[in-house]
N, C-alpha and C positions, 0 to 999 in steps of 0.2 A: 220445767216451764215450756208451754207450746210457744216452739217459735212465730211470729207473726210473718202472714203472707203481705208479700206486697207488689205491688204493681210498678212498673216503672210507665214514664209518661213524658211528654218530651214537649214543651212550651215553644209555639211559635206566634208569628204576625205576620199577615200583609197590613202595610199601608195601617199600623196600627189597631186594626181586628184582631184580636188575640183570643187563642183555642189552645184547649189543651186537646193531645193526640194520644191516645191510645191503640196500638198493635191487639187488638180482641182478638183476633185468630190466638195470641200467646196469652191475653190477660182478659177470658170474657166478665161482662160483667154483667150483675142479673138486670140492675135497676139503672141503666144510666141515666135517665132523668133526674132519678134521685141525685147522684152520681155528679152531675152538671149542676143541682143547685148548691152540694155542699161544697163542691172541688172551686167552687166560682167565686167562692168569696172570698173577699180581701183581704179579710185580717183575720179570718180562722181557718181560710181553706187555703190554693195557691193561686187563684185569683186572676180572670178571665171574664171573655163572652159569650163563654160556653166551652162545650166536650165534643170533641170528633172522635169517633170510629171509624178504625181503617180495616175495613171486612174484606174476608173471601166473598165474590161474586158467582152466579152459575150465568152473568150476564153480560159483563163487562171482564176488564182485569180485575176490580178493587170494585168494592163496594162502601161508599160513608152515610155514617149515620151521621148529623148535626144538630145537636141538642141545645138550645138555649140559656142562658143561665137561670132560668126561672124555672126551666124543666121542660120546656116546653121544645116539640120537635119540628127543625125547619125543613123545608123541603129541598134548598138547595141551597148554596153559601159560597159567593164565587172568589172571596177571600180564603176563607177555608178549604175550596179547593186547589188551588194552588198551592197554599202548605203544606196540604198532604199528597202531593205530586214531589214538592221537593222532602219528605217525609220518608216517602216511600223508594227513594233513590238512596235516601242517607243511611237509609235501613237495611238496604240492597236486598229491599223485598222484589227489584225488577232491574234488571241494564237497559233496560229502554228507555229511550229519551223522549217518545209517546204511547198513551194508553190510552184505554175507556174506564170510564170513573162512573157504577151504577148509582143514583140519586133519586128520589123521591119524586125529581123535577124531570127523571128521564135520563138515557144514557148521552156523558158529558166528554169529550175528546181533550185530553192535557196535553200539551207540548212545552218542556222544558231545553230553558237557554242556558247554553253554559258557558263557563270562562273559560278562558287557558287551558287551569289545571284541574278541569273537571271538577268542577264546583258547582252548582246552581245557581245562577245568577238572576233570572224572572223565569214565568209561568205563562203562558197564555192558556185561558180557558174558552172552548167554543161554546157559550151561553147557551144557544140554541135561540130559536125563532122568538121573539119578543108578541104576546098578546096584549091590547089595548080592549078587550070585552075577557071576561068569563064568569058566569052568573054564578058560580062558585062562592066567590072572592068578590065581588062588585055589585052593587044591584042600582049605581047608579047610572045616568044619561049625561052625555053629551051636548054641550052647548049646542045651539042651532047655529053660532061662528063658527065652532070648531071643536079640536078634540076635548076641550077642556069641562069638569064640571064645579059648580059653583055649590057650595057648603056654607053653613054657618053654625059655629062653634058660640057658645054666651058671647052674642051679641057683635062678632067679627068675623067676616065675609072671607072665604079663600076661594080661588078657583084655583085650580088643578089638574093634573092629567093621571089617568090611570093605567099603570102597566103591568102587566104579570109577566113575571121571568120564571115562573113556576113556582114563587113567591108574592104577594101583592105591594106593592109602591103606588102611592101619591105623590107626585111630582108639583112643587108649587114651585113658582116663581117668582124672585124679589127683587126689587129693588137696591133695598140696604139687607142682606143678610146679615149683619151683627146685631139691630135690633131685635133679632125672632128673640123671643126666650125659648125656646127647644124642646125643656123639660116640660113646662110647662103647657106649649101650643101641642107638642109632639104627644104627650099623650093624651088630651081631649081630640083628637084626629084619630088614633089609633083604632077607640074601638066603637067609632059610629057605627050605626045602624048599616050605615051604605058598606059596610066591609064586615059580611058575618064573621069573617075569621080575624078579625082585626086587621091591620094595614101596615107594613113600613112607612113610614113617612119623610119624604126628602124638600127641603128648604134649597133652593137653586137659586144662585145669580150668576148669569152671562160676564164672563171676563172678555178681553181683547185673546186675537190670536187662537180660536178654537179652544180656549180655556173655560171652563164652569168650575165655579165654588160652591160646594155642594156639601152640607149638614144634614147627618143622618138621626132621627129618630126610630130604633129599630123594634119594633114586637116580641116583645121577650126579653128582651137587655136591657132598654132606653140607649139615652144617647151611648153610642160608640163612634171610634176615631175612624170610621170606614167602613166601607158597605159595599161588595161588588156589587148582586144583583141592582142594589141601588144607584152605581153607578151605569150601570148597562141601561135602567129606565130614565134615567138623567137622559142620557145623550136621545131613549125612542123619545122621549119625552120632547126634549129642545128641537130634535128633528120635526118632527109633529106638528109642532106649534111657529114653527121656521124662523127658527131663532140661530142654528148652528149645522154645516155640516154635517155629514156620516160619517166622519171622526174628529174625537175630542177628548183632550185630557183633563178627566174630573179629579178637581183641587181639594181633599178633604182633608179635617183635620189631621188625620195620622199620615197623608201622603197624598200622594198623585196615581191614579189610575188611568192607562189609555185606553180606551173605548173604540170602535169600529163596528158601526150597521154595516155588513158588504150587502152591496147594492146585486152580488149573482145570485148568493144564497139564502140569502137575510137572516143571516145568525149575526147576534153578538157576539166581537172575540171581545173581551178582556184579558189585559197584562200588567203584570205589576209583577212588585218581589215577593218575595218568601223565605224570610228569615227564621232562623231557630234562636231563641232566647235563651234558653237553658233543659237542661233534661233532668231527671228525677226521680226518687221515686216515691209513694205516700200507699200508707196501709189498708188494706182491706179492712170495709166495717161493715158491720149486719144491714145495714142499710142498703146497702149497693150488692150484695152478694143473691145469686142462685145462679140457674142456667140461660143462658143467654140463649134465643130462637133466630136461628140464621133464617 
């Protein structure tokens, strides 16, 4: 009997984002789309918000790919990258405690924090430059008050702000965030007409103390426990519309992320943790196999 191949694969989180990581240099795989819808699921697969690949780069050090659970591919994922910052330290694919991480969204600079005894302890990510236009992703207009634009869904009214972190976010602002229903608002917002590629959708309400609480409705997943990019456009977002300084720690379900516009460069840093859940391994099936195209 042919032994079965199989892939080991290593479960992590920020801030309750959870990915599954795969080493592709060791374990390519033909169809990871496919690969990201079956490995995603709960109760027949091992159950995520997707698959990362951790690639050779000819551009950076590391190259990721970030697949959605639906199959679908993002362009940058700032939870995800942080765990595969610490990923790639645990794997001691690198002894550096900074790299360039190549992404769909552009090359991304990691710096990890460590403990004592040489452990990873957080991740900051340099987001890069924050856009509020790209006719890509947006086709909508701006309030004549300000950044915001005004939509309506069956029959109920949202204004919003639009931010690309090389990914799209709608940025709303509430009052009572435990009223939204999520599921529900978050995907009639998704895939309007105003967002040819569909939209992340983030629900915000202003806490005291530089704090925002912040509900993610993501494009490809639905609701997840956290959202970097979408914390990064929380905060252009708040800022914008001058609600909160150029830093702030967004309060999401799965945790707290701290955010920072620096006012020299105007990137986004993002920091948060990077936990590993468990490691593993699951079988190669016809579905996910050929050659992989670096």
């Amino acid at each position: 009997m042919e032994e079965k191949k199989t892939i080991r694969f290593t479960k992590m989180h920020g801030a309750g984002n959870d990915y599954i990581y795969v080493d592709a240099a060791r374990y390519p795989i033909g169809n990871p789309a496919e690969a990201a819808r079956l490995w995603s699921r709960s109760h027949t697969g091992i159950g995520s918000d997707g698959l990362i690949l951790v690639m050779p780069s000819s551009k950076a050090d590391f190259r990721m790919r970030m697949f959605n659970s639906d199959g679908s591919e993002g362009a940058m994922c700032g939870n995800g990258a942080r765990c595969l910052a610490k990923f790639v330290h645990d794997h001691a694919l690198s002894t550096s405690q900074k790299f360039t991480l190549e992404t769909l969204a552009g090359i991304r600079t990691l710096q990890l924090h460590m403990t004592p005894n040489g452990s990873v302890n957080c991740v900051t990510v340099d987001m890069g430059q924050p856009a509020m236009s790209d006719s890509r992703l947006f086709k909508g207009t701006a309030l004549a008050a300000g950044p915001d634009t005004e939509v309506t869904v069956k029959g109920k009214s949202y204004r919003g702000t639009f931010v690309s972190m090389g990914n799209p976010h709608f940025v709303i602002f509430v009052n009572d965030i435990n009223s939204i229903d999520l599921a529900k608002e978050g995907k009639a917002l998704e895939n309007l007409p105003l967002f040819p590629q569909g939209c992340n959708i983030e629900f915000a309400c202003i806490l005291a103390d530089n704090h925002i609480r912040t509900r993610v409705w993501e494009r490809g997943s639905g609701i997840t426990q956290a959202c970097g990019t979408g914390a990064c456009a929380t905060l252009v977002a708040a800022v914008a519309t001058e609600r909160c300084g150029h830093r702030a720690s967004i309060v999401m379900d799965g945790g707290t992320l701290i955010t920072e516009w620096n006012r020299t460069d105007h990137h986004i840093y993002l920091t948060g943790e990077a936990v590993t859940v468990y490691e593993g391994e699951i079988n190669y099936s016809p579905e996910i196999t050929g050659d992989m195209s670096y």
